[in-house]
C-alpha positions as CSV (number, residue, x, y, z in Angstrom):
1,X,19.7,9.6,1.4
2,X,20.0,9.2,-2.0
3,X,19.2,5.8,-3.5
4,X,21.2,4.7,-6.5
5,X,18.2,3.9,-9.0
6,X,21.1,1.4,-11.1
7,X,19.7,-1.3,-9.4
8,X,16.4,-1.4,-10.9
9,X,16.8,-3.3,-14.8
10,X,14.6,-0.9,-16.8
11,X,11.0,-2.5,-18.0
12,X,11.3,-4.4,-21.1
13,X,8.2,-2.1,-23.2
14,X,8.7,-4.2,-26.0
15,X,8.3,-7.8,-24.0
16,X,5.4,-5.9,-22.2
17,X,3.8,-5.6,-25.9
18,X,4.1,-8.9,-26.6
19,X,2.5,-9.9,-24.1
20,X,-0.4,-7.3,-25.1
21,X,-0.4,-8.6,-28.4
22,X,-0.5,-12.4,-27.7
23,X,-3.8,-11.3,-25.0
24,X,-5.3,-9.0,-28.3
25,X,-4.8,-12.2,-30.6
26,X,-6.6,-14.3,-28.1
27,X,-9.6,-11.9,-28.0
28,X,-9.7,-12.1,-31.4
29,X,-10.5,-15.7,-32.0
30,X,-13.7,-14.7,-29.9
31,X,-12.8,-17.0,-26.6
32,X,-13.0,-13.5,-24.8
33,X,-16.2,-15.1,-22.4
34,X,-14.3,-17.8,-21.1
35,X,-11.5,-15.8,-18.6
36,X,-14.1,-14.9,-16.3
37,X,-15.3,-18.9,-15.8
38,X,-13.5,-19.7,-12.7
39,X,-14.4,-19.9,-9.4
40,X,-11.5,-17.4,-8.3
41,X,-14.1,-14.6,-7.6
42,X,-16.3,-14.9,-4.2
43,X,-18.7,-12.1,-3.9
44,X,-17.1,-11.5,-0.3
45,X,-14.0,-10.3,-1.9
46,X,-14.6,-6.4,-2.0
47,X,-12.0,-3.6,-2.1
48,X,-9.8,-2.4,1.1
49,X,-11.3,0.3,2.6
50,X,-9.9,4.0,2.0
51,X,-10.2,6.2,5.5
52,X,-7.5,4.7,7.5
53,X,-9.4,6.9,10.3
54,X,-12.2,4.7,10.1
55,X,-10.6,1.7,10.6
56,X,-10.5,1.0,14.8
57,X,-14.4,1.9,14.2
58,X,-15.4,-0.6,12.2
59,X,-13.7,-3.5,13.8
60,X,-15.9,-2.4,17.1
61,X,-19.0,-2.4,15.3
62,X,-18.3,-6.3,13.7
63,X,-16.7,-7.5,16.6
64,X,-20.3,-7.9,18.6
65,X,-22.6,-9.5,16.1
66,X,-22.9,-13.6,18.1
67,X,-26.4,-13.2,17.4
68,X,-29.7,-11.4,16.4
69,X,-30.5,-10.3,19.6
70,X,-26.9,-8.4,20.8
71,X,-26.8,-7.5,17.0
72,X,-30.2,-5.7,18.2
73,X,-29.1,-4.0,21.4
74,X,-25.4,-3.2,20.0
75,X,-27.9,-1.1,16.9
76,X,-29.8,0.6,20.0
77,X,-26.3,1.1,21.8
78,X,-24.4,2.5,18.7
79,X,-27.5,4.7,18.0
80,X,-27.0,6.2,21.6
81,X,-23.6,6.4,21.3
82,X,-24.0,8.1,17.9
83,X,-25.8,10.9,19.5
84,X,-23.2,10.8,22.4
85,X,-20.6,11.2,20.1
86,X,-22.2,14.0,18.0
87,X,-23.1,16.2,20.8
88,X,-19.8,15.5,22.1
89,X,-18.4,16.9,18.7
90,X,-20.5,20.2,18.5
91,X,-19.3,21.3,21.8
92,X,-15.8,20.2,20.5
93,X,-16.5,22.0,17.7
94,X,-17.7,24.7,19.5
95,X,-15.0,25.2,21.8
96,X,-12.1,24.3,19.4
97,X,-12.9,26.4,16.5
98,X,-10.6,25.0,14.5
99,X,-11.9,26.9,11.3
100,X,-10.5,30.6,12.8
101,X,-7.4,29.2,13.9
102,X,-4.1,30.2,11.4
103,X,-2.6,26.8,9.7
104,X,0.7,28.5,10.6
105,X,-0.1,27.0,14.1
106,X,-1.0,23.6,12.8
107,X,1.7,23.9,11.1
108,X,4.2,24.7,13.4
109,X,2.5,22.0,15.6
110,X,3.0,19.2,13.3
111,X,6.5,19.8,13.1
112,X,6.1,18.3,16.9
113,X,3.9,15.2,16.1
114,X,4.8,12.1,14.6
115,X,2.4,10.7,11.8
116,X,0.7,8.3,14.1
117,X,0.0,10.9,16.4
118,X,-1.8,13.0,13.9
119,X,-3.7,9.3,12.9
120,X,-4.6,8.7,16.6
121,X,-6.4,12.9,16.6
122,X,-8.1,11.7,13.5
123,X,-9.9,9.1,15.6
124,X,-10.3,11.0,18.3
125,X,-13.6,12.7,17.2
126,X,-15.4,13.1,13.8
127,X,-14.3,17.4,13.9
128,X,-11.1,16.6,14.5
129,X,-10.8,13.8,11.7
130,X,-13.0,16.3,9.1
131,X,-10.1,18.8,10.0
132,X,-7.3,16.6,9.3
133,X,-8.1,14.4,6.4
134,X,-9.8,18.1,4.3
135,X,-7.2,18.5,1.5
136,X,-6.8,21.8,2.4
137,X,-4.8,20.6,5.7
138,X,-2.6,17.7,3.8
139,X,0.3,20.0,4.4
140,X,0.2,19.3,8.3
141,X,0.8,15.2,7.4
142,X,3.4,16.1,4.8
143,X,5.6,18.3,7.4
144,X,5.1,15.1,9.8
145,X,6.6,12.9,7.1
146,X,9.3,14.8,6.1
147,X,10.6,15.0,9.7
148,X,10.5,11.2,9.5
149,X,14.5,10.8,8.7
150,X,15.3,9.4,5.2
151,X,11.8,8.5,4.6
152,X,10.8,8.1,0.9
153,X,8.0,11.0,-0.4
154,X,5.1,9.6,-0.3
155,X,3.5,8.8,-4.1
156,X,1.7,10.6,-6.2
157,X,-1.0,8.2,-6.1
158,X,-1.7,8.0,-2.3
159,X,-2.9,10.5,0.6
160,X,-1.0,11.1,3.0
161,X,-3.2,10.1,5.8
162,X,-3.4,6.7,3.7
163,X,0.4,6.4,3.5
164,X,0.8,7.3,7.0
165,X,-1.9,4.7,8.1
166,X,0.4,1.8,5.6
167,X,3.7,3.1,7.5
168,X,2.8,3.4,10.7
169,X,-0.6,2.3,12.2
170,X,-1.0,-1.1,13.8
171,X,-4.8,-1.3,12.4
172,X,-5.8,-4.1,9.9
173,X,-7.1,-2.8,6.8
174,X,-10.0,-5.1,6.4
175,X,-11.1,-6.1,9.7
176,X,-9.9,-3.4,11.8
177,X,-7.7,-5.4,14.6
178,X,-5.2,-3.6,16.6
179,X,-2.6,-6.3,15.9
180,X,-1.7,-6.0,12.3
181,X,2.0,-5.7,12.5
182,X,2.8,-6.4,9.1
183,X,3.2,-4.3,6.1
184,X,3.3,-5.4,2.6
185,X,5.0,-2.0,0.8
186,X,4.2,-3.9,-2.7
187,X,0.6,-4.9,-2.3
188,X,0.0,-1.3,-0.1
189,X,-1.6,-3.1,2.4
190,X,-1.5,-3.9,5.9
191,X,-3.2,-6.8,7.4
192,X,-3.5,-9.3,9.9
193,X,-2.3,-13.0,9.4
194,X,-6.0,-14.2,9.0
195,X,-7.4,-11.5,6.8
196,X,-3.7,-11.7,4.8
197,X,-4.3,-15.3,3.8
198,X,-8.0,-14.3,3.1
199,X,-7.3,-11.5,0.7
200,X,-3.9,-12.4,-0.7
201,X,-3.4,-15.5,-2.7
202,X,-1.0,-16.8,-5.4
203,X,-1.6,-16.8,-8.8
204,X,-1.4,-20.6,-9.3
205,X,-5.2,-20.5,-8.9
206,X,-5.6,-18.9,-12.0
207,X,-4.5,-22.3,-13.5
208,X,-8.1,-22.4,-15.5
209,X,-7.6,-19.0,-16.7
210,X,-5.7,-19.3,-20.4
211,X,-2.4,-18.5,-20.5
212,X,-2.7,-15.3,-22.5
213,X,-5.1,-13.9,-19.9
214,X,-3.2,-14.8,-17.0
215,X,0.1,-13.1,-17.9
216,X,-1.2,-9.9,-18.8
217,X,-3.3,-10.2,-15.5
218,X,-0.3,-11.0,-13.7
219,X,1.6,-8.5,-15.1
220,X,-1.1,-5.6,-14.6
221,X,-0.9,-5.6,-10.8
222,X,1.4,-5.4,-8.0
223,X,2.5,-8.6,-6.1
224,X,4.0,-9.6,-2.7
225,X,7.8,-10.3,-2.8
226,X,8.7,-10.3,0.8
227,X,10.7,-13.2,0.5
228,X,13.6,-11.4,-1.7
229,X,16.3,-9.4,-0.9
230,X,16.6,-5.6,-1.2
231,X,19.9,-4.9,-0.2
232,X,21.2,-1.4,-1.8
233,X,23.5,-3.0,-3.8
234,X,21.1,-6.1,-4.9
235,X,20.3,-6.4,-8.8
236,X,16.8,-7.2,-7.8
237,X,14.3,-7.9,-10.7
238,X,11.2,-6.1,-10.0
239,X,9.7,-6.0,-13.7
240,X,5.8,-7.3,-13.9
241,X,7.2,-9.2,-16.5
242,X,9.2,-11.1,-13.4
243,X,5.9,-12.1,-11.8
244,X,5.8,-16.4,-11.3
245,X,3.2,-19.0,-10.8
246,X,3.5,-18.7,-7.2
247,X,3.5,-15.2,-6.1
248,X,0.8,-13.6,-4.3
249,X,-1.8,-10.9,-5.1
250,X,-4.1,-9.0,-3.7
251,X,-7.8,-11.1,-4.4
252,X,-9.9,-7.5,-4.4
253,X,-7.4,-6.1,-7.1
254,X,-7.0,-9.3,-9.0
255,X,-10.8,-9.1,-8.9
256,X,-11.3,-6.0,-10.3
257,X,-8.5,-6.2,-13.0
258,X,-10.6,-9.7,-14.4
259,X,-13.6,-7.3,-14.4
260,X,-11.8,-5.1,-16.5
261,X,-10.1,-7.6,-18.6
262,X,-13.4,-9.2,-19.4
263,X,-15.6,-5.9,-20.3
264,X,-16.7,-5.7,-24.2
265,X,-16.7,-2.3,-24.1
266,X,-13.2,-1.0,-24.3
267,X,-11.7,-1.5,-27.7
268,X,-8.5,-3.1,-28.8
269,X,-6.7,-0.2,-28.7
270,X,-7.4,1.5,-25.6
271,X,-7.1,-1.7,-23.8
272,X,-3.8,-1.9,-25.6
273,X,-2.5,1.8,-23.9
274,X,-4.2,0.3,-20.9
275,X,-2.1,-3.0,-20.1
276,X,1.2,-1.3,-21.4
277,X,0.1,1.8,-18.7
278,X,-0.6,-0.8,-15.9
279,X,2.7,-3.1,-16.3
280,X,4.9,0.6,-16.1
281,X,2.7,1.6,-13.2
282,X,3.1,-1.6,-11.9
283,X,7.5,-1.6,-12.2
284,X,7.2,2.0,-10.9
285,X,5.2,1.3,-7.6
286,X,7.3,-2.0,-7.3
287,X,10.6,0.4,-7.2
288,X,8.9,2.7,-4.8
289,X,8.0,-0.4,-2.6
290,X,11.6,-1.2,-2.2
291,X,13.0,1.8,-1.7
292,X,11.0,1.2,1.2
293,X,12.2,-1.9,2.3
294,X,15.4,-0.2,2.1
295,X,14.4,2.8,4.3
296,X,13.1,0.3,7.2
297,X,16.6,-1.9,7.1
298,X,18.5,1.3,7.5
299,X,16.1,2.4,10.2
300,X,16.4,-1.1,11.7
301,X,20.5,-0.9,11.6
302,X,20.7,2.3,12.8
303,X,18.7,1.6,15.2
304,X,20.6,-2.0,16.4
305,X,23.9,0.0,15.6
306,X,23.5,2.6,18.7
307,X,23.9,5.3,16.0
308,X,21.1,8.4,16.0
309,X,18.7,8.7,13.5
310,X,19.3,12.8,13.4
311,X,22.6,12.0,12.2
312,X,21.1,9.2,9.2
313,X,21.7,12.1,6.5
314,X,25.2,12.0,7.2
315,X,25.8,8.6,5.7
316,X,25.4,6.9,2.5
317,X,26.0,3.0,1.7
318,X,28.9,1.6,0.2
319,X,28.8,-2.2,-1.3
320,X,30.9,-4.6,0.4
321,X,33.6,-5.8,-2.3
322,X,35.8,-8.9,-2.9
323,X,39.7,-8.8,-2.9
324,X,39.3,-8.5,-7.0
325,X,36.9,-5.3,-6.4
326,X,34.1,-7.3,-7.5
327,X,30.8,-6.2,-5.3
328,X,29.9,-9.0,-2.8
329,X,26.4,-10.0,-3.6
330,X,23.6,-10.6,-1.1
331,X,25.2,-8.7,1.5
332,X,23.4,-5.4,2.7
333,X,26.8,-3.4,2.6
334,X,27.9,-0.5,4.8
335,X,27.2,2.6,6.2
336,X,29.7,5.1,5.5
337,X,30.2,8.9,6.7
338,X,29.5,10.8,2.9
């Protein structure tokens, strides 16, 4: 389905520079130091972890750790299970041969499997997950996704493994529990409730930061707007420039984009292309995030409505209108055969 892109107000480049500008002015008068003295930065903020594969592991391997001595017998445990595991994964291996087989099979296989199923294989052993996450073999999750109906491609800047894992796993990105239903298509994450109001907060705690710093912080990153609408026909504002006091942002990226902020080393200039780079970054992944939210409502509907999801293609939406022809606002529309 095509979505009409009319609904997305363009980025204001030149309100973007002024922002820039008002930051650069700011450095100037040598206050630079005094952005980074806060107490918004705990060292046990660190970034989200990158193998979606990995993360049913690691939540096994924190879950037992009471005390020294079961932290002492679950090291001699996972050691033993180690070499369980690799033995297991030679004769795999061994067996398997995965290396020999065409990738006209794999291929032809994926266009069986679902996304999650090819996550789940990835777990299943370390061969299997060296197999599917080599970039050699991305083609095997990019068939999987295309077979999804009307799902958006996946961006330039993520894997597909990883954008598989954000879609469809139920694994929490930072602790590793099976119940993270939850999906933040802005932020790119997808957590449980606890570690979600551990690493997500709102920007009203950078109320000691200056003003000047905050807003171009604000407006370098991504933030969590669940609670608006994104029906097609919406005139949803999704400019960085849009960003409030009170929306919420990822504390490991906020982190890092302080770090950044505060670094001597890059000159006026570059860090000038840098900001203006980040805030159209930012607008673009913000659009891509609710063209999602779009694809999951039509799922949903189609879905509640009893109709079948081959047949999704078929239809387009169409806004709802008033008796003058005016478009009906806040209403999702309706389906309609194209």
């Amino acid at each position: 389905m095509d979505w009409a892109l009319n609904w997305a107000p363009p980025l204001d480049i030149e309100k973007v520079k002024g922002r820039v500008k008002r930051y650069l002015d700011y450095l100037n008068q040598g206050l630079r130091d005094e952005q980074v003295k806060h107490s918004l930065l705990p060292a046990r903020f660190g970034p989200v972890l990158g193998d979606p594969c990995e993360y049913g592991d690691q939540c096994l391997r924190e879950k037992n750790t009471d005390s020294e001595e079961s932290s002492v017998v679950n090291d001699s445990d996972s050691e033993e299970s180690s070499v369980v595991d690799d033995t297991i994964d030679a004769d795999l291996n061994r067996q398997l041969n995965l290396q020999s087989l065409p990738l006209d099979l794999y291929f032809e296989l994926a266009r069986h499997l679902r996304p999650i199923d090819l996550l789940t294989l990835a777990r299943t052993s370390k061969v299997l997950r060296a197999f599917l996450l080599a970039k050699r073999n991305q083609q095997v999750w990019r068939i999987t996704l295309y077979a999804v109906p009307l799902l958006p491609p996946c961006p330039e800047d993520m894997s597909e493994p990883l954008y598989s894992a954000l879609l469809f796993d139920n694994h929490c990105w930072v602790c590793g529990d099976d119940e993270a239903h939850s999906v933040d298509y802005f932020l790119r994450l997808r957590l449980c409730s606890w570690c979600f109001d551990e690493e997500v907060a709102p920007s009203r705690k950078l109320h000691d930061i200056p003003d000047a710093v905050r807003d171009v912080v604000t407006m370098s990153l991504p933030c969590h707007m669940q609670k608006r609408t994104f029906y097609p026909h919406d005139k949803t504002d999704v400019s960085p420039l849009s960003h409030t006091f009170e929306d919420y942002f990822s504390m490991p990226e906020l982190h890092l984009m302080l770090e950044r902020l505060s670094s001597p080393e890059m000159p006026p200039e570059q860090l000038e292309a840098y900001l203006v780079e980040r805030a159209t970054y930012v607008y673009q992944r913000h659009v891509g995030a609710v063209d999602l939210y779009r694809w999951e409502m039509l799922i949903r509907w189609f879905g509640t409505g009893g109709y079948q999801l081959d047949h999704a293609r078929d239809y387009t939406w169409s806004p709802i209108r008033n008796e003058d022809g005016s478009i009906c606002k806040n209403l999702p529309g309706q389906l309609t055969l194209k």
